[in-house]
C-alpha positions in Angstrom: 0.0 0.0 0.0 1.6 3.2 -0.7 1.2 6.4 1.7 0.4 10.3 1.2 0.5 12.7 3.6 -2.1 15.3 3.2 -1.0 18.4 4.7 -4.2 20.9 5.2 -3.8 25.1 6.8 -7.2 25.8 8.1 -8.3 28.2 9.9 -8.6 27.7 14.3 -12.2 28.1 14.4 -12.9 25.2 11.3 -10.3 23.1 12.6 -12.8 20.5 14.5 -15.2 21.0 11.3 -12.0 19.4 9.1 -11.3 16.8 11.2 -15.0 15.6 11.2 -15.2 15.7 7.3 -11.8 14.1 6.7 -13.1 11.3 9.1 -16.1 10.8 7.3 -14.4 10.7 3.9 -12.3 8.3 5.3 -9.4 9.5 7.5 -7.8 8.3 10.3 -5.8 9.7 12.9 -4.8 13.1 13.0 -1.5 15.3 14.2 -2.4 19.1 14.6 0.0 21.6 14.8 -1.1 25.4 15.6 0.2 28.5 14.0 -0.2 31.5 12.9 -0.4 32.9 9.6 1.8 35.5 7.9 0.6 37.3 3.9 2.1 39.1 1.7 -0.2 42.1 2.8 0.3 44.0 6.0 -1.8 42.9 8.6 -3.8 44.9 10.6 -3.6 46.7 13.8 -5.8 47.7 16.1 -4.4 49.5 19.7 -1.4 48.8 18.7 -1.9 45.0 18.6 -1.6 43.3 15.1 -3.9 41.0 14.4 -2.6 37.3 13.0 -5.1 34.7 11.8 -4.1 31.6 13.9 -4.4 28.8 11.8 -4.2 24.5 12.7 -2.2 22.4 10.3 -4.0 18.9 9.9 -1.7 16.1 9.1 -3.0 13.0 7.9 -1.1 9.9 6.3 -3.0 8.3 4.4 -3.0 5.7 1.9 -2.7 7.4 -2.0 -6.4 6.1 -3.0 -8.1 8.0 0.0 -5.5 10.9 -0.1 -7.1 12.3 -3.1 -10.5 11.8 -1.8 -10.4 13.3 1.8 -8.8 16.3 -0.1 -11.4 16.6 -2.8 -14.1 16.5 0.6 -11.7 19.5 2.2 -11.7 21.6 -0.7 -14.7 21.9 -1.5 -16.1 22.2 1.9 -13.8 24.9 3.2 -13.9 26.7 -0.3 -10.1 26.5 -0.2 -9.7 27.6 -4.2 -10.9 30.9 -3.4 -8.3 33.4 -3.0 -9.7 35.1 0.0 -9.6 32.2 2.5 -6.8 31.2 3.9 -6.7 27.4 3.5 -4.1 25.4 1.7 -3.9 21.7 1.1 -1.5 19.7 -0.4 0.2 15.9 -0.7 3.2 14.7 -0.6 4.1 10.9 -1.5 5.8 9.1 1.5 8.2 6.5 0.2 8.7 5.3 4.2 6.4 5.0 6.8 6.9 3.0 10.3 4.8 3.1 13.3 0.7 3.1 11.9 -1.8 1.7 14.1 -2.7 -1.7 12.8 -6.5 -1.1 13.0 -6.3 2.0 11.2 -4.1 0.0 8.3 -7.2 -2.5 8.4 -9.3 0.1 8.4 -7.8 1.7 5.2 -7.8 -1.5 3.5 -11.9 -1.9 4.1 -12.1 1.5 3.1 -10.5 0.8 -0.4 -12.0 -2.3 -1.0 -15.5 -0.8 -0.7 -14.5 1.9 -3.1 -13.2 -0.6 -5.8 
């Protein structure tokens, strides 16, 4: 079976919202890193305080065959095409991969045969 990871920048406040519609499109377990955002454009600020957009980075590895669909599910639930949000998601092929749970690898093969 060969792995992705699936890198996604969402916004805090949709990060639980992500994680539910990965899961239900058929992701496993989760690492979530928090950050903050930083554009181009100046940001704002208000009282002297600028304001950053705190973002969660969701990474998933996942087997290629999901990858592609948890993505597809992400996108177009979190409009992430349009230039005004701030999410980002991406893959990147994993040629080594050591320490996934073994019911989440049985899981992902259940998951592929139903989709064949």
């Amino acid at each position: 079976m060969k792995f992705t990871a699936l890198i996604t920048i969402i916004r805090d406040e949709d990060e639980e919202a992500a994680i539910e519609a990965a899961k239900e499109a058929g992701a496993g377990s989760v690492t979530i890193i928090h950050g903050k955002n930083i554009g181009l454009e100046e940001k704002k600020v208000f009282f002297g305080l600028t304001l950053e957009e705190n973002v969660s980075i969701l990474l998933f590895v996942l087997p290629r065959k999901i990858s592609m669909h948890v993505m597809k599910v992400l996108r177009k639930k979190f409009d992430l095409d349009n230039p005004e949000n701030s999410g980002l998601a991406f893959t990147l092929p994993l040629s080594h991969v050591a320490g996934l749970d073994i019911k989440e690898l049985h899981k992902f093969e259940d998951d592929i045969k139903s989709m064949i």
